[in-house]
N, CA, C and O atoms as a MOPAC input file, in Angstrom:
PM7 MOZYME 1SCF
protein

 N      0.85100 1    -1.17400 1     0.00000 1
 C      0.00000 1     0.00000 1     0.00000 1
 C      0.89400 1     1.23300 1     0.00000 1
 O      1.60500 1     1.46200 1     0.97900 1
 N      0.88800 1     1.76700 1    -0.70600 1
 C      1.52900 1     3.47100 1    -0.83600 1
 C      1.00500 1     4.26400 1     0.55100 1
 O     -0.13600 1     4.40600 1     0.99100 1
 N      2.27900 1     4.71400 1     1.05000 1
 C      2.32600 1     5.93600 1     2.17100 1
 C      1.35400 1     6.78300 1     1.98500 1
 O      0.76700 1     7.16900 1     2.99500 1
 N      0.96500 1     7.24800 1     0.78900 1
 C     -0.14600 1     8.21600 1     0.98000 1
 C     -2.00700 1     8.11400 1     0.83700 1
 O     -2.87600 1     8.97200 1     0.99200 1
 N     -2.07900 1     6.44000 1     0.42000 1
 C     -2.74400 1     5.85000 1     0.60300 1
 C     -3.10700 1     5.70300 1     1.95700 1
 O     -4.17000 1     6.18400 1     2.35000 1
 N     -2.12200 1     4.91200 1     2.94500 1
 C     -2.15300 1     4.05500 1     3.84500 1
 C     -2.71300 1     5.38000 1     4.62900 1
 O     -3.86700 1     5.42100 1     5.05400 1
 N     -1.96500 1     6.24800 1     4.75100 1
 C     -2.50200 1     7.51600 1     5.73200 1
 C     -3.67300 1     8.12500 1     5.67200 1
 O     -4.05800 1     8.75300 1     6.65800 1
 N     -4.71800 1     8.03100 1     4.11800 1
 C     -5.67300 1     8.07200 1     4.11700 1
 C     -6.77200 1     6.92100 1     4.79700 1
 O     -7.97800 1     7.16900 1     4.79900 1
 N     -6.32300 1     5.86600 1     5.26900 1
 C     -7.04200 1     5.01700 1     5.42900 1
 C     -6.95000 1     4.81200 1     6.94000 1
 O     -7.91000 1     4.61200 1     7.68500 1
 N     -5.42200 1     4.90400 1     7.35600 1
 C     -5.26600 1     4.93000 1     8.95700 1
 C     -5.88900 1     5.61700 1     9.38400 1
 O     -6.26600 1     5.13900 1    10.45400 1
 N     -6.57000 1     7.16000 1     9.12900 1
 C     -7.14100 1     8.42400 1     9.83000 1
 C     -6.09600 1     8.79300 1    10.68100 1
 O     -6.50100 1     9.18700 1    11.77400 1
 N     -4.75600 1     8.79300 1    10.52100 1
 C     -3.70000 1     9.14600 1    11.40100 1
 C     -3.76500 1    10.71700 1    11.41900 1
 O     -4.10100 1    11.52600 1    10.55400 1
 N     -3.16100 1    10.91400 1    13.18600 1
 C     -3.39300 1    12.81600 1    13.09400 1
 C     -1.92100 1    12.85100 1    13.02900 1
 O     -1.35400 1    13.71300 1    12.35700 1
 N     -1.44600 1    12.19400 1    13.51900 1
 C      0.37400 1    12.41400 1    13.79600 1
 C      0.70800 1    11.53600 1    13.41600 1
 O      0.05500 1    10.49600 1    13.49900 1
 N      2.45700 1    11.67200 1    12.56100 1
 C      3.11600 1    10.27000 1    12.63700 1
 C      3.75000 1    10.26000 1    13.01600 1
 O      4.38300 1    11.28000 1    12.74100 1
 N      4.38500 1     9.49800 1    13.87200 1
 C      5.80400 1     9.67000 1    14.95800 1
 C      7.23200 1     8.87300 1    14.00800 1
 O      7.11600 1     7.65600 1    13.86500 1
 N      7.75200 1     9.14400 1    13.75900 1
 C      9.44100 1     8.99500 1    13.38900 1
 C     10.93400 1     8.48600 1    14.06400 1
 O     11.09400 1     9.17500 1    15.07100 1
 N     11.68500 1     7.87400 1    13.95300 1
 C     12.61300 1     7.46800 1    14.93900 1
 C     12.39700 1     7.12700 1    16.10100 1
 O     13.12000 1     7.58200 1    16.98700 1
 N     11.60600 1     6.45600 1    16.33400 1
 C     11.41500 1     5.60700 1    17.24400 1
 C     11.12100 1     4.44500 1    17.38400 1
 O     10.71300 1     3.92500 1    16.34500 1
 N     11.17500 1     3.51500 1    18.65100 1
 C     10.62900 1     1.93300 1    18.31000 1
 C      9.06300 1     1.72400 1    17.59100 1
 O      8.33900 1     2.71400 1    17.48000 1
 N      8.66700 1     0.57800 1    17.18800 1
 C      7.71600 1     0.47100 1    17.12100 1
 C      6.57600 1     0.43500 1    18.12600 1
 O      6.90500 1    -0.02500 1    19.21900 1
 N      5.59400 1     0.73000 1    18.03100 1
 C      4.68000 1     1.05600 1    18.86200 1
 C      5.27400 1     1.41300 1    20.45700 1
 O      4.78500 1     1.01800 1    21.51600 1
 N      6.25300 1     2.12100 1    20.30300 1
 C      6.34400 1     2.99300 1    21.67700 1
 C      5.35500 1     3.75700 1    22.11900 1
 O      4.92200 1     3.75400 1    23.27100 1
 N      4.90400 1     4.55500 1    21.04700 1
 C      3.51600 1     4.81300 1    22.12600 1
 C      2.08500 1     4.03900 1    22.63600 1
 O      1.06600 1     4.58800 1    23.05700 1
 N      2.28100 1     2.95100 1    22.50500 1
 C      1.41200 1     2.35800 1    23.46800 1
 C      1.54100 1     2.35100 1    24.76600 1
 O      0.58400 1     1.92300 1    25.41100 1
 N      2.65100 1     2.78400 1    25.42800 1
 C      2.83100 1     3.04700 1    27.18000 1
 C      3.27900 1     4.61900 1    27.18100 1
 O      3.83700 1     5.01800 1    28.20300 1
 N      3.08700 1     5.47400 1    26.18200 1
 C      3.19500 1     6.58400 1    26.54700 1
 C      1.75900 1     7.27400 1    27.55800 1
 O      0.61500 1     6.86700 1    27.35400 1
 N      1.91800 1     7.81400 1    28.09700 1
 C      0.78100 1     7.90700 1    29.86900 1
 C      0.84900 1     9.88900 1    29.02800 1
 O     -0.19000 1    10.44600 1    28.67600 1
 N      2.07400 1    10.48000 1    28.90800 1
 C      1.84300 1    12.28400 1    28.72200 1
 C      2.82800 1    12.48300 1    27.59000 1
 O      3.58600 1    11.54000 1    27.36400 1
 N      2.90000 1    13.26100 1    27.05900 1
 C      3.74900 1    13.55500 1    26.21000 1
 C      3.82800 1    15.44400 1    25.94900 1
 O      2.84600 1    16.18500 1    25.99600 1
 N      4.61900 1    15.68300 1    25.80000 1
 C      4.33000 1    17.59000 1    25.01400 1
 C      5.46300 1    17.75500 1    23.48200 1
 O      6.67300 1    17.54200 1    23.41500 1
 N      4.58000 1    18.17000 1    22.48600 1
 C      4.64300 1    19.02700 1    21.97800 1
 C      5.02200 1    20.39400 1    21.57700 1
 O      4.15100 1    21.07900 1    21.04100 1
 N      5.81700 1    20.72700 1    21.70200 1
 C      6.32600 1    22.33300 1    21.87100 1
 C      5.66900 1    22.65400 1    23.27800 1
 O      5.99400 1    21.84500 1    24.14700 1
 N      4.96300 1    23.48800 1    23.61400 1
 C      4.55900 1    23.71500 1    24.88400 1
 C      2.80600 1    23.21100 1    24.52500 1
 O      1.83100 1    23.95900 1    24.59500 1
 N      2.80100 1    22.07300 1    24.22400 1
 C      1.55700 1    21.55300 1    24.48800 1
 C      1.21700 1    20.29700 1    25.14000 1
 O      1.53600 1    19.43500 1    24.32100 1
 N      0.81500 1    19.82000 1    26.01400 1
 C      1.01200 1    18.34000 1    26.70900 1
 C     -0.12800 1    17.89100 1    26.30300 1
 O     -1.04400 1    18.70400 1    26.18100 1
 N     -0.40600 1    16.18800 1    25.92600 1
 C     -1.42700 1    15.39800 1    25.81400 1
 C     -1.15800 1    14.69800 1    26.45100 1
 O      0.00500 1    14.48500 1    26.79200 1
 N     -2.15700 1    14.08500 1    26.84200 1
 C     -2.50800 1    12.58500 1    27.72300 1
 C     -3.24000 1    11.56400 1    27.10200 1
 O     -4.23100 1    11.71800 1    26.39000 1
 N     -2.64500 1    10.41500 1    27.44100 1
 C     -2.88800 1     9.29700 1    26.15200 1
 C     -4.46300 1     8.75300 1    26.99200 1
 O     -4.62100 1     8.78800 1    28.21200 1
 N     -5.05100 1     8.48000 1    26.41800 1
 C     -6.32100 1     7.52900 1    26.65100 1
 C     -6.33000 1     6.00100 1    26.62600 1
 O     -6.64000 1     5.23700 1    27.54000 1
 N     -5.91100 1     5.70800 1    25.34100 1
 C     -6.20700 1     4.27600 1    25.50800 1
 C     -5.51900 1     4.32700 1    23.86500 1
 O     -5.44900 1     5.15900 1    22.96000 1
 N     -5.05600 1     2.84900 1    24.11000 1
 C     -4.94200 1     2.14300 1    22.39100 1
 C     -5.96900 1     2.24100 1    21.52800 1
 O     -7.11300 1     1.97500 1    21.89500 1
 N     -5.62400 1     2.71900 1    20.00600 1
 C     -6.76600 1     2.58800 1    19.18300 1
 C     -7.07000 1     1.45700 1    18.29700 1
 O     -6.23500 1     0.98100 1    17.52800 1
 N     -8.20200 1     1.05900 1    18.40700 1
 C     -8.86600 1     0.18000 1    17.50800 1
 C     -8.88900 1     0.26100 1    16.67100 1
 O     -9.17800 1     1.43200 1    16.42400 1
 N     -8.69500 1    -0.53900 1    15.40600 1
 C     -8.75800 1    -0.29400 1    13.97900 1
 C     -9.77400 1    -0.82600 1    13.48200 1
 O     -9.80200 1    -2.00700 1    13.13500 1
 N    -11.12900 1     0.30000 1    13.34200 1
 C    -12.30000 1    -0.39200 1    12.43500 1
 C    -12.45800 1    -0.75300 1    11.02900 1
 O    -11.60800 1    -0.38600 1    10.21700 1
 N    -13.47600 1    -1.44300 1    10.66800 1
 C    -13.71200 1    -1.49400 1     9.44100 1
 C    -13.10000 1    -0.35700 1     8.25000 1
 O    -12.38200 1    -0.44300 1     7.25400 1
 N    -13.64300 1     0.46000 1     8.79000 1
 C    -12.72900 1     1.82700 1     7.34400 1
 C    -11.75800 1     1.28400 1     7.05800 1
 O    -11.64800 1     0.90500 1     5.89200 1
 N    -10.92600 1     1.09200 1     7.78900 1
 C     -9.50200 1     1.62500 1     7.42100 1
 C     -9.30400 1     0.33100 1     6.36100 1
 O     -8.17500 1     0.21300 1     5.88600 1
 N    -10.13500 1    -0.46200 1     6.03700 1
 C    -10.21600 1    -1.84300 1     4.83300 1
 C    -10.90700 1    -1.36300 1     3.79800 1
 O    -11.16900 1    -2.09500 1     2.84300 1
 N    -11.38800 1     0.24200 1     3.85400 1
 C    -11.98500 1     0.35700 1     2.48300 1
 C    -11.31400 1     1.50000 1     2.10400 1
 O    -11.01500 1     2.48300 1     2.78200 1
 N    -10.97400 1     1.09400 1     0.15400 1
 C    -10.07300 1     2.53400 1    -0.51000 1
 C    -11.08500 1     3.65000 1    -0.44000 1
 O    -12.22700 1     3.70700 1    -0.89600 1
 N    -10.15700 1     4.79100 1     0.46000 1
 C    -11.68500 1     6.13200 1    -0.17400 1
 C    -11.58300 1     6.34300 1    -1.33600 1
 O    -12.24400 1     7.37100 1    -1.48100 1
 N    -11.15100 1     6.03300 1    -2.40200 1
 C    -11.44400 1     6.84100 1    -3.20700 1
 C    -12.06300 1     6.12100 1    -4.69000 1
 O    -12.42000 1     6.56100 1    -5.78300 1
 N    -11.95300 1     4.65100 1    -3.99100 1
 C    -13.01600 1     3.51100 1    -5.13100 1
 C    -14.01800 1     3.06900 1    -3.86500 1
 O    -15.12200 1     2.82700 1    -4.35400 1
 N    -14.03400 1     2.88000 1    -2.44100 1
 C    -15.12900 1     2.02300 1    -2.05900 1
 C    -14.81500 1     0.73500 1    -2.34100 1
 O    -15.63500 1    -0.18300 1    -2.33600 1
 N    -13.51900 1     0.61700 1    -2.61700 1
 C    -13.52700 1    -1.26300 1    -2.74300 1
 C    -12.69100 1    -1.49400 1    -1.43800 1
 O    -11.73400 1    -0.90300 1    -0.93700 1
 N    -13.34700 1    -2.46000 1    -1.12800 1
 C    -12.80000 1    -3.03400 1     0.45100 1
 C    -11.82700 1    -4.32700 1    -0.03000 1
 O    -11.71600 1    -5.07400 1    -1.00200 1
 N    -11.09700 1    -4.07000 1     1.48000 1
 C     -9.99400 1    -5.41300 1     1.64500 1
 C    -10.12500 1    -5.58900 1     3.04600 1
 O    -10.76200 1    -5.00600 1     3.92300 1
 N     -9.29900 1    -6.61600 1     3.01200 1
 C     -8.89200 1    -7.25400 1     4.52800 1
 C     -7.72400 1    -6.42400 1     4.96700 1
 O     -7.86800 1    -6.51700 1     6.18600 1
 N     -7.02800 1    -5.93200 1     4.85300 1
 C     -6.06300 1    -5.19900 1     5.05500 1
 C     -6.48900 1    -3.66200 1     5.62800 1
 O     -7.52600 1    -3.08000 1     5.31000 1
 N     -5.66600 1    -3.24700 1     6.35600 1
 C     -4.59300 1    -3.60100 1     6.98300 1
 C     -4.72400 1    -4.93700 1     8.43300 1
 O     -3.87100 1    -5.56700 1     9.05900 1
 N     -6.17000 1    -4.89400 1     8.47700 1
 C     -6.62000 1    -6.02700 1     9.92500 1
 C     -6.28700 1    -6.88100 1     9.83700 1
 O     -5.76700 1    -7.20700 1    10.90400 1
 N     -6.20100 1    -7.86700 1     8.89600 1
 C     -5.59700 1    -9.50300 1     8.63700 1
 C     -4.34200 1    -9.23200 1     9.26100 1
 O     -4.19200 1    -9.81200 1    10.33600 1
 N     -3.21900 1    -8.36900 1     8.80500 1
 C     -2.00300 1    -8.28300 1     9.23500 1
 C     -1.55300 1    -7.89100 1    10.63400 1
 O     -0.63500 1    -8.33000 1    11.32600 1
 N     -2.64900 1    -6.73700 1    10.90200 1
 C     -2.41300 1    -6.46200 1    12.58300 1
 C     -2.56400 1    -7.37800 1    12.90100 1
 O     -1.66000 1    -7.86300 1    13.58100 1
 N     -3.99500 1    -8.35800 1    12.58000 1
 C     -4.55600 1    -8.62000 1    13.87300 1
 C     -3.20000 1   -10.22000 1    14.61400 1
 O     -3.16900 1   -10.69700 1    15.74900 1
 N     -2.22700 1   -10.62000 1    13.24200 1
 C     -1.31500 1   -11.35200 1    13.84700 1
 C     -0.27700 1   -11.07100 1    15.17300 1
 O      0.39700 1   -11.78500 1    15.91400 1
 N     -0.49700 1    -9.87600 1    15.06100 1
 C      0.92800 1    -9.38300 1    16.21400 1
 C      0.00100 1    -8.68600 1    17.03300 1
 O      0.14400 1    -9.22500 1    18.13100 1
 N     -1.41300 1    -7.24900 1    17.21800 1
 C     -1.36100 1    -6.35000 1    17.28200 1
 C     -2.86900 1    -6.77800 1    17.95000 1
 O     -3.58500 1    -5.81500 1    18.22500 1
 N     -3.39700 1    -8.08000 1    18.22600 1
 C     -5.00800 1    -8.26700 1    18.56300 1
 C     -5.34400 1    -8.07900 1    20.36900 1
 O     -4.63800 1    -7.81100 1    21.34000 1
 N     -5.90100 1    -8.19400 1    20.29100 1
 C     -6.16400 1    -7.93100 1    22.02900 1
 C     -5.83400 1    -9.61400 1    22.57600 1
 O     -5.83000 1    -9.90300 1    23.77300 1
 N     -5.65400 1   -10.29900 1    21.82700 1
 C     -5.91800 1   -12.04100 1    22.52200 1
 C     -4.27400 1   -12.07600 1    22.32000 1
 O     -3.64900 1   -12.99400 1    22.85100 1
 N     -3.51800 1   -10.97800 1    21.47800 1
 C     -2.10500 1   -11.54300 1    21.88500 1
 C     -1.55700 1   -10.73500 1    22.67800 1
 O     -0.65800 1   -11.23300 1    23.35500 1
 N     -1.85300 1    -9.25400 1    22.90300 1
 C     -1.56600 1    -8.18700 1    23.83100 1
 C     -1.86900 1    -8.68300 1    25.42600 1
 O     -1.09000 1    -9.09600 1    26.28600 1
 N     -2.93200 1    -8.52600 1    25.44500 1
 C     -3.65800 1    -9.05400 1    26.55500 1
 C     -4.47000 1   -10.34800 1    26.71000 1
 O     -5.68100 1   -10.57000 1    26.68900 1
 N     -3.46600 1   -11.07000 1    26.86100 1
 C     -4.23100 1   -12.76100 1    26.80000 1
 C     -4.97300 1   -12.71600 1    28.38000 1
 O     -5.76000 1   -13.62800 1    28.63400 1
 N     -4.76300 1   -11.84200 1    29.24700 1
 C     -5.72800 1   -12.03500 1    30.62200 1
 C     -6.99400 1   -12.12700 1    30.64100 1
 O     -7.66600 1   -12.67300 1    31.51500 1
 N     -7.48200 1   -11.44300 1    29.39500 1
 C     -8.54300 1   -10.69300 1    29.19900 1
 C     -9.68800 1   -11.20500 1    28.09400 1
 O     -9.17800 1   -11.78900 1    27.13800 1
 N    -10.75400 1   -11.12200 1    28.06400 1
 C    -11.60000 1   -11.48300 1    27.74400 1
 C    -11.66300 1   -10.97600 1    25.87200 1
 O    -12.05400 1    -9.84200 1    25.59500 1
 N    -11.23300 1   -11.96800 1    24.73800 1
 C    -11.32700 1   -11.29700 1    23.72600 1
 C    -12.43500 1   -10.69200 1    23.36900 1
 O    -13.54900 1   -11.20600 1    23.46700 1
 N    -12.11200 1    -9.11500 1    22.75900 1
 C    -13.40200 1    -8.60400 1    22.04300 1
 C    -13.17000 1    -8.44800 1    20.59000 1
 O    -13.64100 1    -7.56500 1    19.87300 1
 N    -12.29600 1    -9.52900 1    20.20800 1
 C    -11.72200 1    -9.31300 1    18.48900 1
 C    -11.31700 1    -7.92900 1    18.24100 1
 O    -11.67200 1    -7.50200 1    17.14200 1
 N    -10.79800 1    -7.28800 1    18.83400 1
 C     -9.70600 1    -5.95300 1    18.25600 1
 C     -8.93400 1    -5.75700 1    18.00400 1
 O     -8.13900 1    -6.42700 1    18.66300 1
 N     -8.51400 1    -5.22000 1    17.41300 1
 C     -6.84300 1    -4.93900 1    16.53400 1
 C     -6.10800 1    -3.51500 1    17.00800 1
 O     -6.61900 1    -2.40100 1    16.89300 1
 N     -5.24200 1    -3.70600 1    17.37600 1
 C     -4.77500 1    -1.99200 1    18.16900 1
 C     -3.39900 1    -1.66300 1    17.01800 1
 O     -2.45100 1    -2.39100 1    16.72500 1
 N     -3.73100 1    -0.35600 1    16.57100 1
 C     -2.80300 1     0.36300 1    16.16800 1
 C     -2.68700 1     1.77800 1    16.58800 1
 O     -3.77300 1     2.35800 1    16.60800 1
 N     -1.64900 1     2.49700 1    16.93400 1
 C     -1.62500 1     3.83900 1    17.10400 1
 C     -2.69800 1     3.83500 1    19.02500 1
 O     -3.17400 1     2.98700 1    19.78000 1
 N     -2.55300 1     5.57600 1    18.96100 1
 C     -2.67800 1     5.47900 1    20.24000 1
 C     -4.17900 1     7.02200 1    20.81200 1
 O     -4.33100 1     8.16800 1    20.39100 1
 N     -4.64400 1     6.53000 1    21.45800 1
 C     -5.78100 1     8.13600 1    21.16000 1
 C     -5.40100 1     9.05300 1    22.42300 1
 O     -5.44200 1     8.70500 1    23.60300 1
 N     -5.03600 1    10.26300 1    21.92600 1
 C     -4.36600 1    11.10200 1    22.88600 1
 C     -5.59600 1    12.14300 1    22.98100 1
 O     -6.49500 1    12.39600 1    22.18000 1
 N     -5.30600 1    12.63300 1    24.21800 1
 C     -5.92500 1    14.22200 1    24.36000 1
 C     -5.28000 1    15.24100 1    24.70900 1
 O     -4.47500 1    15.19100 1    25.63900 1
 N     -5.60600 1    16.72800 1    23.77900 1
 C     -4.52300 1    18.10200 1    24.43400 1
 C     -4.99800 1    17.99400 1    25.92300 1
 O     -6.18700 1    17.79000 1    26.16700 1
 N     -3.98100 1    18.14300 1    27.00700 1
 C     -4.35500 1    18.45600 1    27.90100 1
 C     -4.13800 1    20.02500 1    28.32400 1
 O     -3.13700 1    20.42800 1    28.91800 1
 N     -5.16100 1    20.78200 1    27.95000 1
 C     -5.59400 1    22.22900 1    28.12800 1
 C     -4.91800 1    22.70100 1    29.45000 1
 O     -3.78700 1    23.15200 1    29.63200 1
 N     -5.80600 1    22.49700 1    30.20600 1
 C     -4.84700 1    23.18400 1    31.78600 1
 C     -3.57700 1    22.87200 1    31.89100 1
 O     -2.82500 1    23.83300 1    32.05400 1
 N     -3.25800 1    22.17200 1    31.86300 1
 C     -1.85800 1    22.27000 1    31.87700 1
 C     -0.83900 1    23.20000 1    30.67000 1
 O     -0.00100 1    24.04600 1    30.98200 1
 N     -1.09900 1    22.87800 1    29.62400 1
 C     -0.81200 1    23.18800 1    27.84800 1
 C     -0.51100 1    24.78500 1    28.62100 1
 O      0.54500 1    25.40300 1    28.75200 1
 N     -1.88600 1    25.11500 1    29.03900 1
 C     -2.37400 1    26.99100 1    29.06400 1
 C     -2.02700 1    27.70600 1    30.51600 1
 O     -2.55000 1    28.77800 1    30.82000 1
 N     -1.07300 1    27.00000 1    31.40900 1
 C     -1.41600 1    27.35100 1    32.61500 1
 C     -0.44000 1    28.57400 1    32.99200 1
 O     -0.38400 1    29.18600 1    34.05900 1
 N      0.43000 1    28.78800 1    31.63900 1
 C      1.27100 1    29.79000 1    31.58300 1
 C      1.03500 1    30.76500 1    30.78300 1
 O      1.59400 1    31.85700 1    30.68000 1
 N      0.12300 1    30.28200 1    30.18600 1
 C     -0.73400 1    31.71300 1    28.58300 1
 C      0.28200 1    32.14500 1    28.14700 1
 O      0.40600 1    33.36600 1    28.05100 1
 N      1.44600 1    31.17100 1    27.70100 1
 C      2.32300 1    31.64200 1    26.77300 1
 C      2.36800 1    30.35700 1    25.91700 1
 O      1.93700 1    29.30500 1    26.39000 1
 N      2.92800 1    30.42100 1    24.54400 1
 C      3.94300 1    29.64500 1    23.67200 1
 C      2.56100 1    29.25200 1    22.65700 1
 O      1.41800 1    29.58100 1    22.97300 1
 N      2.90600 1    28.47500 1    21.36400 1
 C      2.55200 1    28.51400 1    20.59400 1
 C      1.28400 1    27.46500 1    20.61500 1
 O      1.56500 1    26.62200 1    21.46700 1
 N      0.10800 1    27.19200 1    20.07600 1
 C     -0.86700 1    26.49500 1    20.45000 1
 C     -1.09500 1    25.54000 1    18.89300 1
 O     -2.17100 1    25.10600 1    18.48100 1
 N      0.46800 1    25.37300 1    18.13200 1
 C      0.62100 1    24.93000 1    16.72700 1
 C      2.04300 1    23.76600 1    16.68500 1
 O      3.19800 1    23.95200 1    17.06900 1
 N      1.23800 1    22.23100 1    15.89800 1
 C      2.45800 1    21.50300 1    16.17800 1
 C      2.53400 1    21.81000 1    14.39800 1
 O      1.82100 1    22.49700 1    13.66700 1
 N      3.75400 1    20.94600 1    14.12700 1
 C      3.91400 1    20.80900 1    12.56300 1
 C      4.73100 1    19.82500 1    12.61200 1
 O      5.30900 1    19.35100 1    13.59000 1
 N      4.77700 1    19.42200 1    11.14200 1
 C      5.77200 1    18.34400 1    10.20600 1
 C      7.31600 1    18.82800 1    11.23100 1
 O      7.81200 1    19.94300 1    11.39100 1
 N      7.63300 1    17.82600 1    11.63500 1
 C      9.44500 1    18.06500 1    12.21400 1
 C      9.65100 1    18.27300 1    13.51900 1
 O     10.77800 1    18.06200 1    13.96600 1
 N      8.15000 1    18.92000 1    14.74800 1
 C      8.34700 1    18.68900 1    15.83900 1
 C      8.98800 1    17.95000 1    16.68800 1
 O      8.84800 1    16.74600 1    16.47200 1
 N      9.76100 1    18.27200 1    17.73800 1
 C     10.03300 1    16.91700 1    18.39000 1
 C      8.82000 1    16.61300 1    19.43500 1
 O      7.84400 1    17.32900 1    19.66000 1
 N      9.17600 1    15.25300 1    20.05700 1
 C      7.95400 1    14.98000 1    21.10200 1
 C      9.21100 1    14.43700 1    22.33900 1
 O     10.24800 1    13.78100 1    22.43900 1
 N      8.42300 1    15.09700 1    22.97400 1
 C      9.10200 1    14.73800 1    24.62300 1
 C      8.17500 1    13.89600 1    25.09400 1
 O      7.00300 1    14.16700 1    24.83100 1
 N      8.48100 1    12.67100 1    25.90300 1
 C      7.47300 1    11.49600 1    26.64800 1
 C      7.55400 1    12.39800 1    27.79700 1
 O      8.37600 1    13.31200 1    27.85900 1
 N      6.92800 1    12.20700 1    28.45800 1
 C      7.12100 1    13.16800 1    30.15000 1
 C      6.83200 1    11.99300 1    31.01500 1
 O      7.41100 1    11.99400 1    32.10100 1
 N      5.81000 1    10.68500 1    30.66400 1
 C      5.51800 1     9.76500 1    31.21200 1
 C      4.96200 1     8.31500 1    30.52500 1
 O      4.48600 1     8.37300 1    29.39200 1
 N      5.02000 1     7.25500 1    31.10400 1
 C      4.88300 1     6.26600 1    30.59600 1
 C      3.45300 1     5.32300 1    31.92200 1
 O      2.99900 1     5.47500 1    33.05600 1
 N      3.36300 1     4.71700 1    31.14100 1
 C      2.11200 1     3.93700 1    31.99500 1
 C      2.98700 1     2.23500 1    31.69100 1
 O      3.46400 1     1.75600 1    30.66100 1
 N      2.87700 1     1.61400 1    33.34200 1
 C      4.02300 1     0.32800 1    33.18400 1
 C      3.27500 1    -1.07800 1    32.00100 1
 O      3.93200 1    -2.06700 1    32.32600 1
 N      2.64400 1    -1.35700 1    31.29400 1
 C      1.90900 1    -2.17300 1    31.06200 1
 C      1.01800 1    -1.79500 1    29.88700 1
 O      0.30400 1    -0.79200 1    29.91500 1
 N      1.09400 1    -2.76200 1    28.68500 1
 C      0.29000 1    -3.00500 1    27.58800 1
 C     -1.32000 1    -2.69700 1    27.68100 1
 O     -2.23600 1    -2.06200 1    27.15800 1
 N     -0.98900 1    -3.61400 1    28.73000 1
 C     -2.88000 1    -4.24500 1    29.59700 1
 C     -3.81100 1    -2.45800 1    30.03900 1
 O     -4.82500 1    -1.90700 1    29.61000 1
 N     -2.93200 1    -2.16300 1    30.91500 1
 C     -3.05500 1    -0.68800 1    31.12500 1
 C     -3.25700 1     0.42600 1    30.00300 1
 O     -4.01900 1     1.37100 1    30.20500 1
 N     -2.69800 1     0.31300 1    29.06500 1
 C     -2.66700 1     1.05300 1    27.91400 1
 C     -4.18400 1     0.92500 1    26.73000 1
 O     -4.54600 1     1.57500 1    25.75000 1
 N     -4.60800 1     0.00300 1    27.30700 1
 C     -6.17700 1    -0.73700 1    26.60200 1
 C     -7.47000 1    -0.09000 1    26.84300 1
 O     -8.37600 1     0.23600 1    26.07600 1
 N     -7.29400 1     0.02300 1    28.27400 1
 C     -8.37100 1    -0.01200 1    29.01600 1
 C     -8.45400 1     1.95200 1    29.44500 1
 O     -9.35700 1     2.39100 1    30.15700 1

C-alpha cells in the first residue's frame, strides 16, 4: 500500500518517526512544543480503514495483518477477547496544563520533536 494511501485510510493525526515500534502504546503524557497530551487508551482499527476512499472497494487489510501481532488475545491474553486490533494510540490536548502559563505557541507541525514526560508500566493498562 503506498504511504499516501495508507494515511488516508489509517485516519492518522500524527506520525511519529525514529522511534521503536509502537512505543507509544505506554506513553501515559507527552508535550509538543509547549503543548502536553494525555494518552487515553490504544486505538482500535475499524472497518474503514479496509476500504479505498477513493473507489469504495474493500480489503482485509490492513486487519488480517495487525490482527497477527497487534489483537487484544495476543496483547492481553488475561482478558476477555473482544476481536480488536490496536494500532496507534488516542491522545488528548491536555488544556490546563498546555495553558497554565498563557504563553507559547498552540501549533504543532511536520518536524516537531515529542518529549514522553511519562509512561504507563503495562500493555494491559494502555487498553483499558
Amino acid at each position: 500500500m503506498e504511504v499516501e494511501k495508507k494515511g488516508k485510510t489509517e485516519r492518522t493525526s500524527i506520525v511519529v518517526e525514529n522511534g521503536d515500534p509502537f512505543d507509544e502504546d505506554l506513553w501515559d503524557e507527552i508535550k509538543i512544543n509547549d503543548l502536553v497530551f494525555k494518552g487515553v487508551r490504544l486505538c482500535y482499527r475499524c472497518k474503514i480503514t479496509t476500504v479505498d476512499q477513493e473507489t469504495g472497494a474493500q480489503s482485509t487489510e490492513p486487519i488480517q495483518t495487525l490482527r497477527k501481532f497487534r489483537s487484544d488475545t495476543l496483547l492481553m491474553p488475561d482478558k476477555k477477547s473482544q476481536r480488536k486490533v490496536f494500532f496507534g494510540k488516542e491522545m488528548v490536548w491536555n488544556w490546563n496544563i498546555s495553558n497554565s502559563q498563557r504563553k507559547g505557541s498552540k501549533t504543532i507541525k511536520v518536524g516537531d520533536s515529542i518529549c514522553v514526560i511519562s509512561k504507563i508500566p503495562s500493555i494491559t493498562e494502555a487498553a483499558t
